[in-house]
N, C-alpha and C positions, 0 to 999 in steps of 0.2 A: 404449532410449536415443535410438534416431532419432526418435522420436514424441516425447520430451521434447524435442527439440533443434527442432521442427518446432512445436510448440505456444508453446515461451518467442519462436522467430522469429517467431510469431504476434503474441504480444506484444507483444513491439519494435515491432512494426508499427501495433500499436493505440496504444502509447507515442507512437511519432512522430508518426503521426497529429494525435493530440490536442495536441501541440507547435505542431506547425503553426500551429495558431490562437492562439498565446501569441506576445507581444513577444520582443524580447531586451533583457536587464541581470542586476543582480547577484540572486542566491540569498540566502534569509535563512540568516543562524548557522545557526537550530534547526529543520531538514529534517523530522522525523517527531516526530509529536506520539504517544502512549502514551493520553490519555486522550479518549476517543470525545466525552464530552460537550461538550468543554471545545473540544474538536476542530470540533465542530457550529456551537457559537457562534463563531468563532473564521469560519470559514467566511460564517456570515450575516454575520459587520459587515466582512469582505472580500470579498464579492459572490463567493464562487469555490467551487467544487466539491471533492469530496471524493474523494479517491484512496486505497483501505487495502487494505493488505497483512498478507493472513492469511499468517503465516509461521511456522517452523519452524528457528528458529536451534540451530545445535551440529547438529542431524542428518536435516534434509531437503536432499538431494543438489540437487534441482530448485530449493529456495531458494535454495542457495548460489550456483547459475547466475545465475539472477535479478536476486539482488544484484551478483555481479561484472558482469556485462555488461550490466546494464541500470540499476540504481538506484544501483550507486556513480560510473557515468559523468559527467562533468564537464557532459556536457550534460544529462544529467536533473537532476543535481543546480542544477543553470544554469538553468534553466526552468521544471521543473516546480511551484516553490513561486509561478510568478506567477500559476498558472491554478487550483491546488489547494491545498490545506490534505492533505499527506500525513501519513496515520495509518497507523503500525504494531500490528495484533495480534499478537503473537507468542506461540508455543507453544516456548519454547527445551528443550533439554534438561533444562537445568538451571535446573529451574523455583524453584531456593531463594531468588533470587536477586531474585524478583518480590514484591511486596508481595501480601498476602493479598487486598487490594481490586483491583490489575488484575487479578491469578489471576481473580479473580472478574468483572470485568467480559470478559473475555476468550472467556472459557467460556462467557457471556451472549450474546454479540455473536456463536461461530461457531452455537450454536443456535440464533439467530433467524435468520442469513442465509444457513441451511443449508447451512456450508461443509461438505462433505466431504471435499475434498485441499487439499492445500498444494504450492506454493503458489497462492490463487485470492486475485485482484485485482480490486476493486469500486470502481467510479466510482459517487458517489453525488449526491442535490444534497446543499443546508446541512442539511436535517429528516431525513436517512438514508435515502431511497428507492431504489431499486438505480436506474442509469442503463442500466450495462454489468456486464459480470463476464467475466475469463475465469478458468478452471480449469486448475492446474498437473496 
């Protein structure tokens, strides 16, 4: 658990970081985008980078972290859509609940960018190239 708590502090720190170099004003409505493509372009005609979160809703302990201390924060949610376009991959429990085509882009997306835990966080540009990544 300390090494989780040491790793997501990591985080936060890459988080901030990357703030830094962002203005301040308002956040749009629709924070996490679901589909990668749509994601990409969305990116190129707003000149900003790509922030995705392979995640693990209903039963990754270290996502749940993640999410309360770091991505439902007023200031991530404050900021971070002026510098990224954030994508969520999600592996939820309760996968019924997904359409048969994210299921599938999903699955797509952690085998090309060889995720293997959750959760792991990739900065990308707008064509998908990895920038950064860390690893839950």
């Amino acid at each position: 658990m300390l090494v989780r708590r040491f790793v997501l502090a990591g985080m936060a720190s890459v988080f901030l970081g990357l703030f830094a170099m962002a203005g301040f004003g308002r956040a749009e409505d629709s924070l996490w985008q679901t589909d990668f493509e749509a994601a990409k372009t969305k990116a190129k005609a707003e000149k900003k980078l790509l922030l995705v979160d392979f995640t693990g809703t209903g039963w990754c302990k270290a996502c749940k972290v993640l999410k309360k201390e770091i991505l439902d924060q007023d200031a991530f949610k404050n900021e971070a859509p002026k510098q990224f376009v954030l994508v969520e991959v999600d592996f939820p429990s309760d996968r019924s609940k997904q359409t048969t085509k994210l299921k599938a882009q999903n699955v797509k997306l952690a085998k090309a960018y060889k995720i293997e835990a959750y959760p792991t966080v990739l900065l990308m540009d707008a064509d998908g190239q990895v920038i950064a990544k860390t690893i839950g």
